[in-house]
N, C-alpha and C positions, 0 to 999 in steps of 0.2 A: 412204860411206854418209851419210845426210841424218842432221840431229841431228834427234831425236824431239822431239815435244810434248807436254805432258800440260799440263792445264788438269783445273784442278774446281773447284766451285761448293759450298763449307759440307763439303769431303771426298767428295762424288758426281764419277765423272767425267762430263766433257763430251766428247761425240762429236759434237757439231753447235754448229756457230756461225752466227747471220747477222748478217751483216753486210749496213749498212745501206750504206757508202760501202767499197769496197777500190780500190786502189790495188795494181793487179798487178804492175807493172812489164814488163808485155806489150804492153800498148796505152797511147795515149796518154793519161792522164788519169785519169778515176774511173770505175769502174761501180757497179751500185747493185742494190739487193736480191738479195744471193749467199749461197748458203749450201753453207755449206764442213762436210765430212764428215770425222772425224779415224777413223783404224782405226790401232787397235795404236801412235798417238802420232805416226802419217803422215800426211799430207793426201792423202786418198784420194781426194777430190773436187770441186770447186766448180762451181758450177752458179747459174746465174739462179733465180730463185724465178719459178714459173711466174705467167701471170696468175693472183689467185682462189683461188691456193695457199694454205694456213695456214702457217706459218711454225713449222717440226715439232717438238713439245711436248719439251718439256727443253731446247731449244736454250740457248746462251747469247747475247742479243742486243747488239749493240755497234755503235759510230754509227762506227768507222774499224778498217779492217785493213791492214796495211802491212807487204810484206816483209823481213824482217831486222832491221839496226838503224840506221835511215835518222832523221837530227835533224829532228823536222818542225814544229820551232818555228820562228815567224818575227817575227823583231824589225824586220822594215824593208823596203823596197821601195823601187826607182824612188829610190833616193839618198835615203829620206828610213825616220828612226830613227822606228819607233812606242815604245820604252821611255826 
């Protein structure tokens, strides 16, 4: 069974997130303005945000989503330390 999610915002829960950048692990890369639907603590949905769309009231809005528990600090690159 998937572990469940629960998310809330001030003790309200949240059933809608958008995310601005995710990181699916499906495709290569990022995709952008998604909005992911949680039911009963499962992700029941993710979907592009249509053009034009409002981006659906309560949601909780977030600049990266990412699945599991993946380290996505980066201290360096190309042989060379940025810390």
């Amino acid at each position: 069974m998937a572990p469940s999610l629960s998310l809330t915002d001030n003790g309200h829960p949240i059933d809608t997130v958008f995310a601005r950048t995710l990181f699916d692990g499906v495709v290569d890369g990022a995709i952008h303005d998604q909005i992911i639907r949680i039911d009963d603590g499962l992700i029941a949905e993710v979907r592009p945000r249509a053009i034009g769309e409002a981006i659906p009231g309560g949601a909780l809005e977030v600049e990266s989503v990412a699945p599991g528990f993946i380290d996505m600090q980066i201290n360096g690159a190309a042989d060379a330390q940025f810390n």
